[in-house]
C-alpha positions in Angstrom: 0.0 0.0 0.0 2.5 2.5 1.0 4.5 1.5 -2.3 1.5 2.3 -4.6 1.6 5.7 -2.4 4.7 6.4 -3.0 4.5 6.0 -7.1 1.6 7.6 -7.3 3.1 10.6 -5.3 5.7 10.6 -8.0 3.7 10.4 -10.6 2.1 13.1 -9.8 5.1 14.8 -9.0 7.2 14.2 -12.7 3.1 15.5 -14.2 3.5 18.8 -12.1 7.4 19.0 -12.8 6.4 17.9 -16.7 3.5 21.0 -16.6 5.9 23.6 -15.2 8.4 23.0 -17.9 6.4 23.1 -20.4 4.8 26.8 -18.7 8.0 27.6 -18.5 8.8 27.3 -22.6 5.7 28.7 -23.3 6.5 31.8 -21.5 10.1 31.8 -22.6 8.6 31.3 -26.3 5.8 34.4 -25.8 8.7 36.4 -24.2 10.8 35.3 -27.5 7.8 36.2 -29.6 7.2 39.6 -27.5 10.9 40.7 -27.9 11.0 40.0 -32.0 7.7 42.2 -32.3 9.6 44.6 -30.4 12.7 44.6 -32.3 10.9 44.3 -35.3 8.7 47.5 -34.5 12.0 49.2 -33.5 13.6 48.4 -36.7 10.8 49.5 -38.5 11.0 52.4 -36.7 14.6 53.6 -37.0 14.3 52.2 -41.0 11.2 54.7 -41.5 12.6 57.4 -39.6 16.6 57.1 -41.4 13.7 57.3 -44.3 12.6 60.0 -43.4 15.7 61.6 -42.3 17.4 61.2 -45.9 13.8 62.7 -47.4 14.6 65.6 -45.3 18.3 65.8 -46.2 17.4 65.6 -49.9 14.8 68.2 -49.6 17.1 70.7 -47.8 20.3 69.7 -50.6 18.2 70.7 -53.3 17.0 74.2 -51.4 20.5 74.2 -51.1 21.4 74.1 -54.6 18.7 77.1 -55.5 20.6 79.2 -52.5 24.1 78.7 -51.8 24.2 81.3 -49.5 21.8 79.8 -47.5 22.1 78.2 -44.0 19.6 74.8 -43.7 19.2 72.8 -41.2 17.7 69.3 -42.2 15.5 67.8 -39.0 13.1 64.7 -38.6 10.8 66.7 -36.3 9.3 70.1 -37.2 10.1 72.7 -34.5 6.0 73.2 -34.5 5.4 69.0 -35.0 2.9 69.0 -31.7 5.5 66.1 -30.4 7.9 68.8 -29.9 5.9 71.8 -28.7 4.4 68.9 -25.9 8.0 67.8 -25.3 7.3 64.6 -26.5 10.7 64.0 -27.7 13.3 63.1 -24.8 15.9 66.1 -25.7 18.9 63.7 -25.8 17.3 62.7 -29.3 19.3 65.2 -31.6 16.5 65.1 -33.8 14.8 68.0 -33.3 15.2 71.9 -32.6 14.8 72.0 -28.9 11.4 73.5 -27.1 11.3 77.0 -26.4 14.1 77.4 -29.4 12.5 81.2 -31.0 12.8 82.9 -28.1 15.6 81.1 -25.6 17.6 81.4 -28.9 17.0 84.7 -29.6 19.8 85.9 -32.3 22.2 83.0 -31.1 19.8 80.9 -33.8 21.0 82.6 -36.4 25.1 83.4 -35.4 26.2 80.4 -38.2 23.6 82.2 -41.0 25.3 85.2 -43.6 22.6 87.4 -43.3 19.9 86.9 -40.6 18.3 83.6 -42.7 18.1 80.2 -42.2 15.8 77.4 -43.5 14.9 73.8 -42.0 13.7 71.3 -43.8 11.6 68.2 -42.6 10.3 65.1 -45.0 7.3 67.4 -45.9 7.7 71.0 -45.2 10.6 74.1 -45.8 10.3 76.6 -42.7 12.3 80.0 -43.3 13.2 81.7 -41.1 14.1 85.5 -40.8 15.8 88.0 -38.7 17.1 90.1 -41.6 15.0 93.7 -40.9 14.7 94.3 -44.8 13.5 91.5 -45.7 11.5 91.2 -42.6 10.3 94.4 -43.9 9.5 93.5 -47.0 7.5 91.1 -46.3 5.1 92.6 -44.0 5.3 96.0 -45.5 5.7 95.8 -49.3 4.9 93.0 -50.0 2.1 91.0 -47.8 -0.1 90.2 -50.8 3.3 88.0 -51.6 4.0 86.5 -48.4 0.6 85.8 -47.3 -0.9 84.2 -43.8 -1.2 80.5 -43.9 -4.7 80.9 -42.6 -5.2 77.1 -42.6 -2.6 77.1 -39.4 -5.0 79.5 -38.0 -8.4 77.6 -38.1 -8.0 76.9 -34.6 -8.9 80.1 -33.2 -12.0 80.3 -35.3 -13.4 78.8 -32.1 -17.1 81.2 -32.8 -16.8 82.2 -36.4 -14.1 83.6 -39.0 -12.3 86.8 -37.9 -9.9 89.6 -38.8 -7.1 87.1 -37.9 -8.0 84.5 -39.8 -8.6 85.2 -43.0 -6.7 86.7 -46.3 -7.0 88.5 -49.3 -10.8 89.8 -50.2 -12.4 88.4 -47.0 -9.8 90.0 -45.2 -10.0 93.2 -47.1 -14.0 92.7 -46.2 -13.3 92.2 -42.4 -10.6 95.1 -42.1 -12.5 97.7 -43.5 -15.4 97.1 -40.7 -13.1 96.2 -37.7 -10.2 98.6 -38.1 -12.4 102.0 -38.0 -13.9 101.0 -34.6 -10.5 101.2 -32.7 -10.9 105.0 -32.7 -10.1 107.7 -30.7 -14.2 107.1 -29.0 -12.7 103.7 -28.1 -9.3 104.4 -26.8 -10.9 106.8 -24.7 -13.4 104.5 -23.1 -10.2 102.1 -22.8 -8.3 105.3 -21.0 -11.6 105.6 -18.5 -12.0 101.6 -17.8 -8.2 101.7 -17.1 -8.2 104.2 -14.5 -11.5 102.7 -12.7 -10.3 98.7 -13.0 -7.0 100.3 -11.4 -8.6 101.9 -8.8 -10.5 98.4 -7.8 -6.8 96.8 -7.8 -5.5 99.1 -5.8 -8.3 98.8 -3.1 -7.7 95.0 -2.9 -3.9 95.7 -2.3 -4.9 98.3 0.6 -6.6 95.4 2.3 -3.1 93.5 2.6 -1.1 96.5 3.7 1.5 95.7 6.5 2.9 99.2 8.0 6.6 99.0 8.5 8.3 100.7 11.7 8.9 103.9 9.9 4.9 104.2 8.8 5.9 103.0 5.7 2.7 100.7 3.6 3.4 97.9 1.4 1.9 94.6 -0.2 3.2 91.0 -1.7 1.2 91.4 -5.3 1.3 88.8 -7.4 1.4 90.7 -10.7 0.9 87.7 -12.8 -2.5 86.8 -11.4 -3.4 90.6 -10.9 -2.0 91.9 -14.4 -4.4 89.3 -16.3 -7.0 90.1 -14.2 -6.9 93.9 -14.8 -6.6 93.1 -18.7 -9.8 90.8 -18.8 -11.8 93.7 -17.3 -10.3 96.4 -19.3 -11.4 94.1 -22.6 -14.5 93.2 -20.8 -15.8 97.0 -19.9 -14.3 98.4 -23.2 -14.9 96.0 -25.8 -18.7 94.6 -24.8 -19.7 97.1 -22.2 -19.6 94.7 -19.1 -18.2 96.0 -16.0 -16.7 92.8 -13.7 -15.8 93.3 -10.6 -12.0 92.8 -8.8 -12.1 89.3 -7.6 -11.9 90.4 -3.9 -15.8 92.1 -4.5 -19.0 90.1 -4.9 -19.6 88.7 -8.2 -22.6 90.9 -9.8 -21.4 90.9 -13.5 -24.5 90.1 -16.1 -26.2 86.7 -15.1 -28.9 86.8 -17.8 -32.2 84.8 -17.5 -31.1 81.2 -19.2 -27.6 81.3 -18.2 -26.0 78.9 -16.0 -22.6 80.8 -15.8 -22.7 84.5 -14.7 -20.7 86.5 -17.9 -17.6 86.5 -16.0 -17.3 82.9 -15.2 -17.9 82.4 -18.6 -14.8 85.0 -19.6 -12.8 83.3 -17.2 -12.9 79.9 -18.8 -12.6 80.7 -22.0 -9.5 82.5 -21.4 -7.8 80.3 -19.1 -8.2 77.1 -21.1 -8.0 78.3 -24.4 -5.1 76.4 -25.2 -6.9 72.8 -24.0 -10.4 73.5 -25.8 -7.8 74.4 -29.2 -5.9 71.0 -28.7 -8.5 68.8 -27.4 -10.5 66.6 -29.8 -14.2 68.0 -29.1 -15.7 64.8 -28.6 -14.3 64.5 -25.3 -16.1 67.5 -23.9 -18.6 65.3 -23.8 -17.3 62.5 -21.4 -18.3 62.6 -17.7 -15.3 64.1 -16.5 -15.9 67.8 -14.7 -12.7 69.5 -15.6 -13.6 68.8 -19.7 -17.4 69.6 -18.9 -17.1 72.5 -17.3 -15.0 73.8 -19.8 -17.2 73.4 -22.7 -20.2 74.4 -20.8 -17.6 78.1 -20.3 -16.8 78.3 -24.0 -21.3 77.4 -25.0 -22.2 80.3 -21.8 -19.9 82.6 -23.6 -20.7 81.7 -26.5 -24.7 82.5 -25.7 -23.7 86.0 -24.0 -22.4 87.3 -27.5 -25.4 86.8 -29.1 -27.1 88.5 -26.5 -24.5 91.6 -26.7 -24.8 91.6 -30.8 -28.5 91.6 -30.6 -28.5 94.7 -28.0 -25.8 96.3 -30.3 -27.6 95.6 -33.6 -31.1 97.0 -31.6 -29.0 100.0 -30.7 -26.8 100.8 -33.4 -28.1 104.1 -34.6 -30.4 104.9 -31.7 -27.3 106.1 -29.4 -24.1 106.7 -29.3 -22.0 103.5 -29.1 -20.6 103.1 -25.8 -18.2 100.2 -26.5 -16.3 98.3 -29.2 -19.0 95.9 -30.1 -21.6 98.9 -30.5 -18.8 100.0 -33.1 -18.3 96.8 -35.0 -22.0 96.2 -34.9 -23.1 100.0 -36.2 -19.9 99.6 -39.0 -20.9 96.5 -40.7 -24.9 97.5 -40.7 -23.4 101.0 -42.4 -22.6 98.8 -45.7 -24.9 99.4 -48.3 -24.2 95.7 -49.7 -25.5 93.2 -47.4 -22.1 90.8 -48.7 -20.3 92.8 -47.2 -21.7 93.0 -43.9 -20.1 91.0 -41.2 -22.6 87.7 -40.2 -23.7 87.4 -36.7 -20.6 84.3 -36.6 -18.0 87.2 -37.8 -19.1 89.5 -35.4 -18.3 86.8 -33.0 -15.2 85.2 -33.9 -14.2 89.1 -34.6 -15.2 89.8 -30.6 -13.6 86.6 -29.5 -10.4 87.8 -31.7 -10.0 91.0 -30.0 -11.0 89.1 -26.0 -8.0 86.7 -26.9 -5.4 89.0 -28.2 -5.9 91.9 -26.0 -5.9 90.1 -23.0 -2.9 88.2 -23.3 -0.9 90.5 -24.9 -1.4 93.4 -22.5 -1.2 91.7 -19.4 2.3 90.0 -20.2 3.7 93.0 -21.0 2.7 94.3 -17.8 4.0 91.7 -15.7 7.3 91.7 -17.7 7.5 95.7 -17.4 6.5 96.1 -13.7 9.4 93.1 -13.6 12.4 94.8 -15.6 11.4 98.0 -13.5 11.7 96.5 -10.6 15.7 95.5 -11.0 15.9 98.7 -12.5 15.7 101.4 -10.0 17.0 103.8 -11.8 14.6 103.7 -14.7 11.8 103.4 -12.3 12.5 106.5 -10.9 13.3 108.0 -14.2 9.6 107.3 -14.8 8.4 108.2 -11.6 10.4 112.0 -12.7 8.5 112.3 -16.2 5.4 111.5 -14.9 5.7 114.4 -12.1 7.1 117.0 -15.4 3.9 116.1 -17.6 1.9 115.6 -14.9 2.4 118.1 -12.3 0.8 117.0 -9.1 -2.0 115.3 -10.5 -3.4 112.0 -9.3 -4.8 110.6 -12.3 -3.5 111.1 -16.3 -5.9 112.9 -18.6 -6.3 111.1 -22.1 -4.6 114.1 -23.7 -1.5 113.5 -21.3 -0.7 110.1 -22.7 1.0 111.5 -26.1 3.0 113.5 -23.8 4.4 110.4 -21.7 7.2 109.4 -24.4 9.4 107.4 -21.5 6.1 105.5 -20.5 5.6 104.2 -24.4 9.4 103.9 -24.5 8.9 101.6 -21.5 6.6 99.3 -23.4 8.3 99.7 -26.4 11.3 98.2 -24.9 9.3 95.9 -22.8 8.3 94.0 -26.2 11.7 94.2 -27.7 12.9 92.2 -25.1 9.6 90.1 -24.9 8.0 90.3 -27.7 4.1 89.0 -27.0 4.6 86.8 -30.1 7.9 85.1 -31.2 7.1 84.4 -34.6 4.8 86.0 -37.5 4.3 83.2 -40.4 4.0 83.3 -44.1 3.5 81.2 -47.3 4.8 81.2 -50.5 1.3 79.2 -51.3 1.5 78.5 -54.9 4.1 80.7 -55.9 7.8 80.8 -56.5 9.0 83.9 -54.8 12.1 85.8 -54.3 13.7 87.6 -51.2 16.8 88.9 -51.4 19.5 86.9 -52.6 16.9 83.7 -52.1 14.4 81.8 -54.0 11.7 80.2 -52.0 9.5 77.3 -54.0 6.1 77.0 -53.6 4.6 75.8 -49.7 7.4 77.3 -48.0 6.5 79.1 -44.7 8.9 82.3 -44.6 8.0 83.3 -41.0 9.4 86.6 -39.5 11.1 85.7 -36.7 10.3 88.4 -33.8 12.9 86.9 -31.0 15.5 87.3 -33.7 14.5 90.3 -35.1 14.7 92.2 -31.9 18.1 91.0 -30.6 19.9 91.6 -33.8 22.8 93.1 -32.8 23.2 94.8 -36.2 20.3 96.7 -35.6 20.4 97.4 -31.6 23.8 97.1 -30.9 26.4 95.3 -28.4 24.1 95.9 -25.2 21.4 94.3 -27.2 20.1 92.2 -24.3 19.9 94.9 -21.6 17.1 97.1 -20.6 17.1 100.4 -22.2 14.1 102.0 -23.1 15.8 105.1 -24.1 16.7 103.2 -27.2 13.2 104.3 -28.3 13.3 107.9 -27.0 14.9 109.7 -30.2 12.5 110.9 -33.0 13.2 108.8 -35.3 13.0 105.6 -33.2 10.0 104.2 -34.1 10.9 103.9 -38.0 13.7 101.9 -37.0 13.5 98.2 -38.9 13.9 95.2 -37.1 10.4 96.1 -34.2 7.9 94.1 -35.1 5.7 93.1 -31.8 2.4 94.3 -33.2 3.1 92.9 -37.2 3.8 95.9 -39.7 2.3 97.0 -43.0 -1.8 96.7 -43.4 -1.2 93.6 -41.5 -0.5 94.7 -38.4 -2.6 94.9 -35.5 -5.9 97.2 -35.5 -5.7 96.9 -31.5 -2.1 98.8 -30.8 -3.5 101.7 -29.6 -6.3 100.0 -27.1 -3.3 98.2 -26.1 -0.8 101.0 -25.6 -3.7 103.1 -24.1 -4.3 100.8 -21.3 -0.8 99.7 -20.8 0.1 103.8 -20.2 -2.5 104.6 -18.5 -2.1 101.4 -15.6 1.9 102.2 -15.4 1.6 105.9 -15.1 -1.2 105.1 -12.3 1.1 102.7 -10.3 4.0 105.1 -10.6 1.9 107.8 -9.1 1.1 105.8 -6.3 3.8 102.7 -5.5 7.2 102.3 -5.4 8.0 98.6 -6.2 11.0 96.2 -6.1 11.8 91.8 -6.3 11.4 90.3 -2.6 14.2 89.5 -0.6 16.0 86.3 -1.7 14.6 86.3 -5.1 17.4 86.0 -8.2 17.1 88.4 -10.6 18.6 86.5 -13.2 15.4 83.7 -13.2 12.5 85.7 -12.1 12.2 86.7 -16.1 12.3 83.6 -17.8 9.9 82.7 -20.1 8.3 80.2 -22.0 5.5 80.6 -25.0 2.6 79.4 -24.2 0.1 80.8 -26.9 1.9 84.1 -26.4 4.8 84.8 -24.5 4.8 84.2 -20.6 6.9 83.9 -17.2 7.5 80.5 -16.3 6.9 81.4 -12.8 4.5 83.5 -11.4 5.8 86.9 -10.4 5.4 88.4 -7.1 7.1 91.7 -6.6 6.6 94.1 -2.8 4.9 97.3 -3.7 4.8 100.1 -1.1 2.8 103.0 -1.0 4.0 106.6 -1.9 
């Protein structure tokens, strides 16, 4: 008994032993298996992308051949490819211009070019680009029915209808000729008068956090990032569509109309904090259960609701009164033409008032936080200021309109401000369907030729050895402002229709802090990082900015 036991023990023993093996080489065959796949794909992978690769070369040897002169660069991934701009690409991988390359670059991008040109070339497209100020000029200025705007890159801000931005050639004729008038002196002076009372509000808040030094002395922690964007949104809100929001620190009582389920500036809010997510995000997945994505597209539908609402009161009021804000304007311009074709549609009116939300809210406001910054290392300037204010000014509290063309060091300030950090580091054009020269260089057909603004501005050939310091008196001689190589608003009939609202409000806000604050960097913060910046639609800080301001 206990010998038929003891077999059948072992039988059973060799069967387990015999199914273990047998596991075993079945794993060891999958893992086989698995790690040819893998290999295979990897293969694949380096054969398509040496593929690829030689494409490119070939592409860039025969741009070559057209342009001796010419520096190229030929790259697997596209500085704009989306793998780059999300940093998909581990930046070991010396395939690709590294993140952040326009602006961290600057000029250094272009020390190994003759004149201020390069070109790179990928399997399927020629980027140019240029920091040359005549032929930056050139194309913006002489020739922009040449170089024109690859509107099909610009699609994705056509989030509520076709705009000024967006388009080209007749529409964009058709669009110009209605927007551009409404940015008039009417305008900038209700941007002047928002300015001054949005300020006010700021200020108030920053009383509320006052600590009084031992020699009676008030100041605040501000963080100007936060406060700077906030103060833009309302200036764009009460100037552009006649809605006064209050500073976050008051009770929310901005228009809640009947039907809503966002007051108007919960809906602004969203819309312009995650612009950049509803742009990249497949729209489908809005509609998934997931708050975050569903709160967002409810944001960007609300806002979407209180335009209509605005246009229809503007349309119902266009000739009855006065216009009172910049959608009054657009709305009484385009009912003005005689032909109904070339009215704006009710979706122009509101891609053209999304247009103007978007870029004069981003723009202004990181200007301001890069200007309150640089002015804050540099004492000196800031009290410069502080002196031409008093001259012009006399001991007046608050700036008149009138007094702003008087303030050149304030616009110098800006002017600077952009040169150094300019809102947008590139402006792109197309060759389309043409062949075109520029210069010494022939472009072929579906080449981008993009002005490069980072370049541009810190060409030393134009600006000179101390091309990277802070000097706003660059821009104080007469002639300054027909100097080539400045580009932060476009040039030629290209440029932007909303300088002015921009440089109204910019002015107006400085002068008014000057008047009222000293400010400087905290203790223990380094100079040398609290500027660094990253683009991130437009140019930004990297780092929220918080600077000590203390009361005159």
């Amino acid at each position: 008994m206990a010998e038929k036991f003891k077999r059948t023990r072992d039988q059973s023993h060799q069967s387990t032993h015999k199914k273990n093996q047998l596991s075993r080489i079945r794993h060891t065959q999958m893992l086989y298996t698995s790690l040819k796949a893998i290999a295979a794909l990897s293969g694949l992978a380096v054969a398509v992308s040496i593929g690829m690769y030689l494409i490119a070369r070939q592409r860039a040897n025969a741009l070559k051949r057209t342009n001796p002169r010419l520096t190229v660069y030929p790259v697997l991934i596209a500085p704009f490819s989306m793998l780059n701009i999300l940093d998909l690409i581990p930046s070991w991988i010396k395939i690709k211009f590294p993140k952040n390359w326009s602006f961290e670059g600057k000029y250094d991008s272009f020390k190994d070019t003759k004149d201020g040109v390069f070109a790179i070339c990928t399997v399927n497209q020629t980027i140019v680009q240029v920091a040359n100020p005549e032929m930056a000029r050139e194309m913006m200025v002489n020739r922009y029915k040449d170089f024109l705007k690859p509107i099909h890159m610009y699609a994705v801000i056509d989030v509520y209808g076709k705009n000024i931005v967006s388009t080209e050639a007749d529409e964009w004729r058709r669009h110009r000729k209605i927007a551009a008038p409404t940015f008039s002196e009417q305008n900038n002076a209700l941007v002047h008068e928002s300015s001054i009372q949005i300020a006010n509000q700021m200020f108030a808040a920053w009383e509320n956090n006052y600590i009084t030094s031992k020699d009676g002395s008030k100041s605040c922690s501000v963080n100007v990032t936060e406060d700077m964007m906030e103060f833009a949104l309302s200036v764009i809100s009460s100037a552009a569509f006649g809605i006064d929001i209050p500073w976050h620190t008051q009770p929310d009582h901005s228009e809640f109309r009947q039907g809503h389920q966002l007051s108007f500036k919960q809906a602004l809010e969203i819309v312009v904090n995650r612009l950049q997510y509803w742009i990249i995000t497949p729209k489908f997945m809005f509609l998934l259960p997931i708050k975050y994505l569903r709160d967002t597209k409810l944001g960007f539908d609300e806002f979407g609701k209180y335009l209509d609402h605005i246009i229809d009161g503007a349309e119902d009021s266009a000739f009855a009164d006065k216009p009172k804000n910049l959608l009054q304007m657009l709305a009484k311009a385009t009912l003005a033409e005689q032909s109904p074709e070339s009215r704006l549609s009710k979706s122009e009116l509101k891609g053209n008032s999304f247009i103007f939300l978007f870029a004069g809210h981003e723009t202004t406001a990181g200007v301001l936080q890069f200007a309150l910054t640089l002015l804050a290392i540099n004492q000196e300037k800031q009290q410069k200021l502080r002196n031409e204010i008093r001259q012009v000014l006399g001991d007046s509290s608050t700036p008149e309109y009138k007094d702003l063309a008087k303030l050149k060091y304030v616009v110098s300030i800006m002017n600077e401000t952009m040169r150094l950090f300019p809102p947008v580091t590139g402006i792109p054009k197309f060759t389309a369907t043409q062949t075109l020269a520029l210069g010494p260089y022939v472009f072929p057909p579906n080449t981008y030729v993009d002005v490069n603004t980072a370049g541009l501005h810190y060409n030393p050939a134009t600006w000179g050895d101390d091309v990277c310091e802070f000097k706003p008196e660059r821009f104080m001689a007469s002639d300054a402002l027909s100097r080539l190589g400045f580009a932060p608003f476009s040039e030629g009939p290209r440029g932007c229709v909303g300088k002015k609202f921009a440089q109204v409000e910019f002015m107006t806000l400085l002068t008014l802090i000057s008047i009222n604050y000293t400010w400087k960097l905290p203790d223990h913060v380094d100079a040398a990082h609290v500027l660094d910046a990253a683009e991130v639609v437009t140019l930004k800080p990297i780092t929220p900015v918080q600077l000590i301001f203390t009361r005159r």
